[in-house]
N, C-alpha and C positions, 0 to 999 in steps of 0.2 A: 546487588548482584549484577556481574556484565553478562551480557546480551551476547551469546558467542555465533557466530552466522557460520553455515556449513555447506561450502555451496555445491558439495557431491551430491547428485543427486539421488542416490542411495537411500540417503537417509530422510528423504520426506515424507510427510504421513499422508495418508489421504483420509479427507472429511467426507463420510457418507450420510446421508438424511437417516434418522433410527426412523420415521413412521412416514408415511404421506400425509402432507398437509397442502392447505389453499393460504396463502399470502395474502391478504386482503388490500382491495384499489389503497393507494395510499397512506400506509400506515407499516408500523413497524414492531414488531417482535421477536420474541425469539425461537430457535427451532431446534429440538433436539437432534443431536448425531452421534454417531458411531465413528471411531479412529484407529482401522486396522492398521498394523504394519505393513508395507509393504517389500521390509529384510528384515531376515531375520538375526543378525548381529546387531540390530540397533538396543539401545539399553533403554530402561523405562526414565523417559527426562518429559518436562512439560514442553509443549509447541505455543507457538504463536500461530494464529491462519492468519491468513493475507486479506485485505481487503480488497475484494474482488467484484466485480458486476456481473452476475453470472446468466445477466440477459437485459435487453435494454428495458434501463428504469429498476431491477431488484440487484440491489448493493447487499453485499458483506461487510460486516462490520470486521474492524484487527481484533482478537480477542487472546485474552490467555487462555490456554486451556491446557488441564492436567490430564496426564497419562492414564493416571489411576481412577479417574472418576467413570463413573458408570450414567452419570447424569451429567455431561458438557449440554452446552447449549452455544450456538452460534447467532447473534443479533442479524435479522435480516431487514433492511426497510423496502419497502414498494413505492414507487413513486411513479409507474408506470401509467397509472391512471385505468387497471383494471386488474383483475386478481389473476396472482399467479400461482400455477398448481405445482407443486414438488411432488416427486413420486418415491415411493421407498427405493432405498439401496442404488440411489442417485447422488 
């Protein structure tokens, strides 16, 4: 299947943490989320998220994730050398 890239920015999703959690000092797992729309023409298609650093030392992993799942998870790792806290609807 190709890989179609879209680069209106319209059509991107945003990834929100589904609960509050603590990221533990160096180590890695994963974290439930939530993926509202943010238009509403967009059609139900699966996303890839970006591998991001979303502070120094806790990385995002590239992941698939589908539209339709009510259970996604996003792979986080810590490497910061202490625990980081995520807070709901972040």
């Amino acid at each position: 299947m190709p890989l179609v890239k879209c680069w209106h920015k319209a059509n991107v999703c945003c990834v929100i943490v589904r609960a509050s959690i603590v990221v533990p000092a160096d180590f890695a797992m994963t974290v439930p989320i939530n993926m509202p729309l943010l238009h509403p023409r967009i059609s139900d298609i699966d996303w890839i998220s970006k591998a991001k650093e979303l502070c120094p030392g806790l990385s995002l992993a590239r992941t698939l994730l589908s539209h339709s799942s009510d259970f996604s998870d996003i792979a986080m790792l810590n490497v910061s050398g202490k625990d980081q806290a995520l807070h709901h609807d972040t």
